[in-house]
C-alpha positions as CSV (number, residue, x, y, z in Angstrom):
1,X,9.8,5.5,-12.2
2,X,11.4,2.1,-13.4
3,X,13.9,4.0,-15.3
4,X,14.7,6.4,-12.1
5,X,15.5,3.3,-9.9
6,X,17.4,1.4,-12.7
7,X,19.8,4.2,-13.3
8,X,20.1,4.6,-9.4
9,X,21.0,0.8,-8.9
10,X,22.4,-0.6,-12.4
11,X,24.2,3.0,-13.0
12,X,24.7,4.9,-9.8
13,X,27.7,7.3,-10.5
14,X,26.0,8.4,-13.7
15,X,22.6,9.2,-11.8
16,X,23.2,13.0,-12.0
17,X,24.1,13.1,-16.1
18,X,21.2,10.5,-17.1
19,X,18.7,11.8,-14.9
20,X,19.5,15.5,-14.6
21,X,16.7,18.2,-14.5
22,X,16.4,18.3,-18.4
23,X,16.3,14.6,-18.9
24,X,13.0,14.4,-15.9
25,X,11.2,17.8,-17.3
26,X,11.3,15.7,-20.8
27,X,10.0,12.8,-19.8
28,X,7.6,14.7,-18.1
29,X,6.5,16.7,-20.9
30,X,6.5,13.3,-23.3
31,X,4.1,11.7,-20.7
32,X,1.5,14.3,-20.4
33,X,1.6,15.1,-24.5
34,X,0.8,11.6,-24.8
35,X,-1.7,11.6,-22.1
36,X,-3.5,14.2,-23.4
37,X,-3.4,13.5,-27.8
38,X,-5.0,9.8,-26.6
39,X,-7.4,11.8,-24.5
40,X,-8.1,14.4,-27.2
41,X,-8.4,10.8,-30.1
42,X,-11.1,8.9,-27.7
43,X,-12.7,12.3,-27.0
44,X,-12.9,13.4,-30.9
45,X,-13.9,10.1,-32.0
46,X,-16.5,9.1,-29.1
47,X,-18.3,12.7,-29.8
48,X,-18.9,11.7,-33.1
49,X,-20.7,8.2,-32.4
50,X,-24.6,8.3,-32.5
51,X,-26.2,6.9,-29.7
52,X,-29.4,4.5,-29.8
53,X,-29.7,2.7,-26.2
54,X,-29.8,5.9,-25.0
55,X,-26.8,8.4,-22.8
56,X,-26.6,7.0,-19.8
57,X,-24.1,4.7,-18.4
58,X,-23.9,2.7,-15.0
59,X,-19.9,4.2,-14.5
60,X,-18.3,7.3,-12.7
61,X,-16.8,7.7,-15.7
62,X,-17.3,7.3,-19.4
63,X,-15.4,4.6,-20.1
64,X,-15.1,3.7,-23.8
65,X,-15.8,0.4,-24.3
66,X,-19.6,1.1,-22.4
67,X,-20.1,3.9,-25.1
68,X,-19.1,1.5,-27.9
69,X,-22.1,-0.8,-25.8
70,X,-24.0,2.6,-26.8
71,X,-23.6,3.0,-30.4
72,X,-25.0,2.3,-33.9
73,X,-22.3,3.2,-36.1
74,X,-20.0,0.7,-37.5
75,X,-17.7,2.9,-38.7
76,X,-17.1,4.4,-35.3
77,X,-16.6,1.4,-33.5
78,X,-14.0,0.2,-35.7
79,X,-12.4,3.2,-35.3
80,X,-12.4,3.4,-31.9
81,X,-11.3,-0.2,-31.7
82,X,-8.6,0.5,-33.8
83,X,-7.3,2.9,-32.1
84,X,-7.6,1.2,-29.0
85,X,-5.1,-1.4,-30.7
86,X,-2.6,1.7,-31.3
87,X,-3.1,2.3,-28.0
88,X,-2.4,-1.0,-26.2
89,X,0.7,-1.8,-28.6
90,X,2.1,1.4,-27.4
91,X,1.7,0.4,-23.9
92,X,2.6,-3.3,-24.3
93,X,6.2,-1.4,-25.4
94,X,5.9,0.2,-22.3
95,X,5.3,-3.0,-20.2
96,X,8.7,-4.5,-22.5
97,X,10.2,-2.0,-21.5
98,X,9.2,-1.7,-17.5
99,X,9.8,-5.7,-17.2
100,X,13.7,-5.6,-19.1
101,X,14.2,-2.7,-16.5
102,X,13.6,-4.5,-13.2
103,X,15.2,-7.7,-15.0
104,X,18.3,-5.7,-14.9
105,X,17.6,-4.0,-11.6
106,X,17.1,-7.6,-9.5
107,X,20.4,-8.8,-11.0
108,X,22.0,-6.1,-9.8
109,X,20.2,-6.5,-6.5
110,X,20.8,-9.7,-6.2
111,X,24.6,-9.2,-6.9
112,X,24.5,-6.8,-3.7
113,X,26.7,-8.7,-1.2
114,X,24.8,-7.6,2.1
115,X,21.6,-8.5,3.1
116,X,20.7,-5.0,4.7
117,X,22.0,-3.6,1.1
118,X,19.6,-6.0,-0.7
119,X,16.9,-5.0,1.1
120,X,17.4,-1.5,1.2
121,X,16.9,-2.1,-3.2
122,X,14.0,-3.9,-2.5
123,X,12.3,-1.8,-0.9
124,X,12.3,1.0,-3.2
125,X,11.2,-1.2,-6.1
126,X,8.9,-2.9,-4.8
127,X,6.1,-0.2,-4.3
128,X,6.4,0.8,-7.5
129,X,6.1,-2.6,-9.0
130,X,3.2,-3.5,-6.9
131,X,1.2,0.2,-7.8
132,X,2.4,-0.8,-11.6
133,X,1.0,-4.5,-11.3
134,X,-2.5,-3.1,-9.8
135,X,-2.9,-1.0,-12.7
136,X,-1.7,-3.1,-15.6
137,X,-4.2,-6.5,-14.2
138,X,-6.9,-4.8,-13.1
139,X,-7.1,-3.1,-16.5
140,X,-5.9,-5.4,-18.9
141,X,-8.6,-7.6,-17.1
142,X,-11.4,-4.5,-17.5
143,X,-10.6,-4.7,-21.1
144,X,-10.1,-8.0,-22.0
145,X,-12.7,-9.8,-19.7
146,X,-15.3,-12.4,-21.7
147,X,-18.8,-11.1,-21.6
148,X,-20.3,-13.7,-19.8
149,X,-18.2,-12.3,-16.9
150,X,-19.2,-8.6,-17.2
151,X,-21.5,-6.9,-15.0
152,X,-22.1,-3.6,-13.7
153,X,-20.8,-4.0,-10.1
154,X,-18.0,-5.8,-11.3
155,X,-17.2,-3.3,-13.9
156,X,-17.3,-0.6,-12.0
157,X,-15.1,-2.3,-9.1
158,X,-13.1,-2.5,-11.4
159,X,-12.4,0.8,-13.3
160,X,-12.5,1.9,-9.7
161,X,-8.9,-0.1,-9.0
162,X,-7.3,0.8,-11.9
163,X,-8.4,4.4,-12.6
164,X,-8.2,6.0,-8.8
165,X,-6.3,3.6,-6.8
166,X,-2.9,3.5,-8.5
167,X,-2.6,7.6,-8.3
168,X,-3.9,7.7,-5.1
169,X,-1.2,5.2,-3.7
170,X,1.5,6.7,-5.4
171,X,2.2,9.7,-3.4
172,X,1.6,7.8,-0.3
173,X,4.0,4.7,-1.0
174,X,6.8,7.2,-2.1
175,X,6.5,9.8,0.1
176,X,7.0,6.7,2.6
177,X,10.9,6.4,1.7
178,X,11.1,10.1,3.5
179,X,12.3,9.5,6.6
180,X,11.0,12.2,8.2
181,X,7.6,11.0,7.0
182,X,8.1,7.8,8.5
183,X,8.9,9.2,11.6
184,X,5.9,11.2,11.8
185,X,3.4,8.1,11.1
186,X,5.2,6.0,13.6
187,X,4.6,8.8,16.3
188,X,0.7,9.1,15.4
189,X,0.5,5.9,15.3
190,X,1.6,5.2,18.4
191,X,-0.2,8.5,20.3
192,X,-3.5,7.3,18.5
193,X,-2.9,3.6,19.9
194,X,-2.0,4.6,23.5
195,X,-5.0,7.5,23.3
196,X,-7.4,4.7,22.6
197,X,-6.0,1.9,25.4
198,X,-6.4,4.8,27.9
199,X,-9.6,6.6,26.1
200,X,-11.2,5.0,23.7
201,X,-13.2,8.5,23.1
202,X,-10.5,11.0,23.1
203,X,-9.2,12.1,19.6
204,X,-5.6,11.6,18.0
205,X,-3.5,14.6,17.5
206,X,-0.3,14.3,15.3
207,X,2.5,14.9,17.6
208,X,5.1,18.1,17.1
């Protein structure tokens, strides 16, 4: 997404050649393959840990560092932590890369002469820095936390934010620039508003 709105503000008139059908079904593919061979590691490699406090974790979700909490083999942690390292390298070239993108994109924004321009930039970057920031703290901070901090509430509040908020925002915040959309929400909105002033009982119906 940082690259989409970098080429569409730093690069405009080359939009359609650097972004073109091919280009997105690539980067598409390259981001589920890699989604799913890090799956398939942690999967292959957590199978093959035993187990001696037991199966059961206080998550929705089998999150790895809990299992590692699980095990008994040395050798199975360290690999697991090691490839956790490969892991966050990879993605701290990812965050290099997201943070020299909108570097570039708020010069350019901020070169924009009008204010309505300016904020017009703004406002399609911004979502997808703030969806991006979410994810990268709260997990970073899941990962990385000190034990002395760590408890099960806390841990799971936390995987919650980082593993189901982000995607869940994301078609909402950018299906928000459609104007059409936006016209829609205003009108319920509003119908839902003046239905409750003049019946707080009567149910809200999303105008036609």
């Amino acid at each position: 997404m940082c690259y989409d709105r970098y080429i569409a503000i730093c690069k405009p008139l080359h939009y359609g050649t650097l972004l073109g059908s091919r280009a997105c079904a690539h980067m598409a593919v390259a981001a589920w393959a890699a989604g799913f061979l890090i799956a398939l590691l942690h999967t292959v490699n957590t199978f093959s840990l035993p187990l001696c406090q037991g199966n059961a974790l206080g998550q929705f979700f089998c999150e790895i560092p809990h299992i590692l909490k699980l095990s008994c083999s040395h050798s199975g942690y360290l690999r697991e932590i090691g490839l956790m390292v490969v892991i966050a390298c990879l993605g701290f070239g990812c965050f290099i890369f997201i943070v020299f993108s909108y570097v570039q994109i708020f010069r350019a924004v901020l070169r924009i002469p009008s204010q309505q321009g300016r904020h017009k930039a703004f406002s399609t970057c911004l979502p997808h820095l703030a969806v991006v920031s979410l994810f990268l703290n709260t997990l970073f901070f899941a990962y990385l936390k000190p034990p002395s901090i760590s408890s099960p509430s806390l841990d799971l509040v936390v995987s919650v934010l980082y593993s189901v908020v982000p995607p869940a925002l994301n078609p909402f915040i950018y299906s928000l620039r459609n104007r059409e959309l936006k016209d829609a929400m205003r009108k319920l909105i509003t119908g839902c508003f003046s239905e409750a002033i003049n019946s707080p009982y009567s149910a809200c119906y999303l105008p036609h």
